[in-house]
N, C-alpha and C positions, 0 to 999 in steps of 0.2 A: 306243618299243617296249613298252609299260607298257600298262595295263587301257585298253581302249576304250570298254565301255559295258555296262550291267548286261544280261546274254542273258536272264536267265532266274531266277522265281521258283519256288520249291515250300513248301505249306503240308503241318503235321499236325493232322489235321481230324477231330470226332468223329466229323461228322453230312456222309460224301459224298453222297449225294442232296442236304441241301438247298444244300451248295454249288454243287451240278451246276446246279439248278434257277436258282440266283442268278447265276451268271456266264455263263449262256446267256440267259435268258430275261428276265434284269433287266441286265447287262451288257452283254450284248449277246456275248461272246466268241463261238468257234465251237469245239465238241469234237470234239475227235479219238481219244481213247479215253475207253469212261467205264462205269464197273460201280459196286457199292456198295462198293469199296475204294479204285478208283483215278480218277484221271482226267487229260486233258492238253487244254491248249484254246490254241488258233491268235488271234495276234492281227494279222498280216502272215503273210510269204510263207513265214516260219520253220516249221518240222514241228511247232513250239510253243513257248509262253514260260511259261507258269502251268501248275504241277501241283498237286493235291490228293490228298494220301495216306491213310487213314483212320488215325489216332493220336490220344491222349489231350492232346496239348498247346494243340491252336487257337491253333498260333501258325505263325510264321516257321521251316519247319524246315530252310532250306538258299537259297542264292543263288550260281547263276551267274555271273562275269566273263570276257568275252570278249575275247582278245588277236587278235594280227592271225595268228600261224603261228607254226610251231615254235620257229623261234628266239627269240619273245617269248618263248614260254611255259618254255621252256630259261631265259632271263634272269630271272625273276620266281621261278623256282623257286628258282634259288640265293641271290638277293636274300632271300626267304625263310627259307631256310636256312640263311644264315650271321646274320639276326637270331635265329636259335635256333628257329625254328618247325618244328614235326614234320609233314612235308610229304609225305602218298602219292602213289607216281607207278606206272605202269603197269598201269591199273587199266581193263582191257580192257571186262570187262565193264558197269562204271557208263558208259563212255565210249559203247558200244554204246547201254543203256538213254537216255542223255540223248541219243542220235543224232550224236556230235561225234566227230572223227575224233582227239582225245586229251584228256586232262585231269588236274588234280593236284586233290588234296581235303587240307581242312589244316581247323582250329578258331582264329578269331580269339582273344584273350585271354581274351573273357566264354563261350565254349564253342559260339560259332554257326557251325555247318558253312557252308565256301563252296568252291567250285570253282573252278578258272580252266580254261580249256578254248580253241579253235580247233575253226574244221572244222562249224559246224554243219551241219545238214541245211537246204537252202532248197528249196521247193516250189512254184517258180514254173508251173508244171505246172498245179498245180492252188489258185483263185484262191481267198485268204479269204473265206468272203462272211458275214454277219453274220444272225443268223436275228431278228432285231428290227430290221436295216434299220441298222444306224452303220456313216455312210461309212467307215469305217477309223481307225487309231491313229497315231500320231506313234511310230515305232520307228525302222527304219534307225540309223544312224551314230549316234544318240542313245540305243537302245536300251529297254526293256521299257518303261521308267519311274523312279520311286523308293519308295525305304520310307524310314519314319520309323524310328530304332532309339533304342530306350532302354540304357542300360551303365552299369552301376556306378560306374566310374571314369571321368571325360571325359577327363581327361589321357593315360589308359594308350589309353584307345582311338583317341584324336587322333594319338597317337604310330605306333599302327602301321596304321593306315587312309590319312593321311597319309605318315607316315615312312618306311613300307615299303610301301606296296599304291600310294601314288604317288596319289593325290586332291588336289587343289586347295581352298583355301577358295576357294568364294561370298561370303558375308557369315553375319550372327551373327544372330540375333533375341532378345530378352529375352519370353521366353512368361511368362504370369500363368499358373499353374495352379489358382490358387486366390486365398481372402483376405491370404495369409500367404506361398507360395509359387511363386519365380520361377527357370526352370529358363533357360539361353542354351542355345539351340538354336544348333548350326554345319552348314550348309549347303557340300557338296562334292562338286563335280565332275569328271566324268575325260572330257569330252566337250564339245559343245553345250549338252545340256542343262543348264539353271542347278544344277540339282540332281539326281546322282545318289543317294543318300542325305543324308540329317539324323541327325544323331547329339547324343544330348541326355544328360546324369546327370539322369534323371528318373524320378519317384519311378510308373510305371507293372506293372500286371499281367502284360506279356505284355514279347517282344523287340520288338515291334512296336506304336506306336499305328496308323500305316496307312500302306498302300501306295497308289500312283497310276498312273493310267490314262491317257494324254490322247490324248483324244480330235481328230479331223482337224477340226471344225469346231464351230459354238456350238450346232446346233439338235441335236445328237448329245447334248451335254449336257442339254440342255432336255427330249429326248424322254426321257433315262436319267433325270433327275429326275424327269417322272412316269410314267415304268416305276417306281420304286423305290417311289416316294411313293404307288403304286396307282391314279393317277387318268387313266393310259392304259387303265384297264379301264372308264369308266365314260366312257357317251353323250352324258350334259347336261354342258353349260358349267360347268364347274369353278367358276365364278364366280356364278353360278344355284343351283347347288344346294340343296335344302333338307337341313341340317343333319340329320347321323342323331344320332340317341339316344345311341347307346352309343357310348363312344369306341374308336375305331382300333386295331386290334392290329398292321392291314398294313405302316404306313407304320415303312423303315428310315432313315429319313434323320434325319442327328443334329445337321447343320449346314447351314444355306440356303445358297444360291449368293452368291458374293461372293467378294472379289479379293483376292489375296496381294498385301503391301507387296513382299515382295524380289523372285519371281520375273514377276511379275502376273498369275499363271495366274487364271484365272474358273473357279470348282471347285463341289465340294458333295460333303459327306460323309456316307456311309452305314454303318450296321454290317451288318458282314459276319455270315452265321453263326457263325462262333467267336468274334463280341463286337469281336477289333478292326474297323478302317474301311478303307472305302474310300475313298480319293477321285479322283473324275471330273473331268475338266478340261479345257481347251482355252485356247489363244492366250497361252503363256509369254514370257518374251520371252528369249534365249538369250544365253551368253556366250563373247566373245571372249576370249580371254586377252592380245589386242594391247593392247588397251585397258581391259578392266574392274579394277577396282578394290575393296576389300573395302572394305563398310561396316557399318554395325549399324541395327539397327531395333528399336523397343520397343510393338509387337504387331504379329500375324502378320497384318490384313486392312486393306488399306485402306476397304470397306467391304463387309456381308455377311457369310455365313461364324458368324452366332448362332447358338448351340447351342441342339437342339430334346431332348436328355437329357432332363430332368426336365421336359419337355411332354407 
C-alpha cells in the first residue's frame, strides 16, 4: 500500500523558452501547455509528467509519488506524521492544477517539496505522439523515470526515504568525483524499475545532478544523441565531414553513450538548460525483490559514458 512509482517531475527554470525548445525538439517530449512562464509535456497516456515553471533556482523544484487510492494515501499520510513530518492535506486546488483527484505536500529533511497523490488524469483518448519521431517512453507501473539527488546528510536522508517513504536498496556504487573525492551513491527502488532515485552526500551545485528519461528502444537513443549533439541537422555523413573551423557551441552532450554497471541501462548525458543533465537511455534490466540481492560496485560504467565537460 506504500509509493508505487515516481508520477511526476517539475523544474524552476530561468530560461522557459529554451527549455520548451529542448524537451520538444531535442527530447523529443510532447507539450501540452507552454507560454514563457510555464509549461507541461506528455510522455505516455498521462495529461503529463515534466513541468517547467519560470524561477530563479534551475533546479528540482518539486516530485510527484504516486500511490494506488485513497486509502494508501490515508496510510502514508499518517506514517508521515507520526515520524513528525508537517504534512498538508486538502489542498483542492494544487490537486486540481496537477490534474489528480487528491494529494498531501510535505518537505523531505534537506527542504525538497514532494507530493504523494492518486487519481491521475490518463488520456488515452488522445495518443502521445512525439514531434521528432521517439517511439515512446518506458513509464506505466515503473513510472516517469529517476533523479539523481544530492543531500547533505546520507544517513538523515536514507532514513526517511527508506524508513518512512518505504524505498528499497538497489545496490551502492563508489562514484570518483574527482582526484581526491569519492561519494557512495545508494540506488532505490519502489517498483520495477532498478532505480527510482539515487541519493548521494555529494559535494554538487544543485538538488539534482540528472534526471532520466528511457526511452522504448535503442535507435530512440541514437536519434536523441544526434538531435542533441546537432548532427541530425546536417546532410553529409557525419563521418565525411570536413572539420569546421570554429569550435561547436551546439553540441549539449556531456557524456558519450555507454552502459551502467548496476542497472545496465545504455544512456548518454546532456546538459540541460539550467546546467544540470539529462540522461536518455534504454534497455535497463529490472528488479525482482524475489530474488535480487544488494551489491556494491566501484564505477558507475561498465563501458562508455566519458565526460565531454572540458572538451
Amino acid at each position: 500500500m506504500g509509493i508505487k512509482s515516481l508520477g511526476y517531475m517539475g523544474f524552476s527554470v530561468s530560461d522557459v523558452p529554451a527549455w520548451r525548445s529542448f524537451l520538444t525538439e531535442k527530447v523529443g517530449l510532447m507539450e501540452v501547455v507552454g507560454s514563457d512562464e510555464n509549461a507541461l509535456y506528455r510522455m505516455d497516456s498521462r495529461s503529463w509528467r515534466i513541468a517547467v515553471e519560470r524561477g530563479e533556482a534551475d533546479d528540482l523544484a518539486f516530485a510527484g509519488y504516486e500511490v494506488a487510492n485513497p486509502l494508501a494515501l490515508k496510510l502514508i499520510t499518517e506514517r508521515l506524521r507520526e515520524a513528525g513530518v508537517q504534512v498538508k492535506t486538502g489542498d483542492t486546488e494544487l490537486a486540481e492544477k496537477r490534474g489528480v483527484m487528491e494529494l498531501v505536500s510535505f518537505e523531505d529533511p534537506f527542504g525538497m517539496p514532494l507530493e504523494i497523490y492518486y487519481g491521475a488524469t490518463e488520456l488515452f483518448e488522445q495518443p502521445f505522439v512525439s514531434g521528432t519521431g521517439v517511439t515512446g517512453f518506458l513509464t506505466g507501473d515503473q513510472g516517469a523515470g529517476h533523479y539523481f539527488y544530492a543531500v547533505p546528510n546520507i544517513e538523515e536522508g536514507l532514513a526517511f526515504y527508506t524508513g518512512i517513504l518505504g524505498f528499497q536498496m538497489s545496490d551502492v556504487i563508489d562514484i570518483a568525483m574527482g582526484p581526491d573525492i569519492t561519494v557512495r551513491g545508494y540506488f532505490l527502488h519502489c517498483n520495477g524499475r532498478h532505480h527510482t532515485m539515487a541519493i548521494a552526500e555529494a559535494p554538487l551545485p544543485k538538488r539534482v545532478h540528472h534526471f532520466l528519461l528511457q526511452a522504448l528502444t535503442l535507435d530512440d537513443v541514437g536519434h536523441a544523441f544526434d538531435r542533441i549533439d546537432g548532427l541530425g541537422d546536417k546532410s553529409t555523413d557525419s563521418n565525411l565531414r570536413v572539420p569546421a573551423n570554429s569550435d561547436s557551441t551546439s553540441s549539449r552532450i556531456t557524456a558519450t553513450i555507454g552502459r551502467h554497471v548496476n542497472d545496465h541501462m545504455i544512456s548518454f548525458y546532456s546538459e540541460t538548460p539550467s546546467g544540470f543533465e539529462l540522461e536518455f537511455g534504454w534497455g535497463a534490466r529490472e528488479v525482482d525483490d524475489r530474488s535480487w540481492v544488494m551489491t556494491r560496485h566501484k564505477r558507475t560504467a561498465m563501458w562508455g559514458h566519458k565526460s565531454l565537460r572540458n572538451k
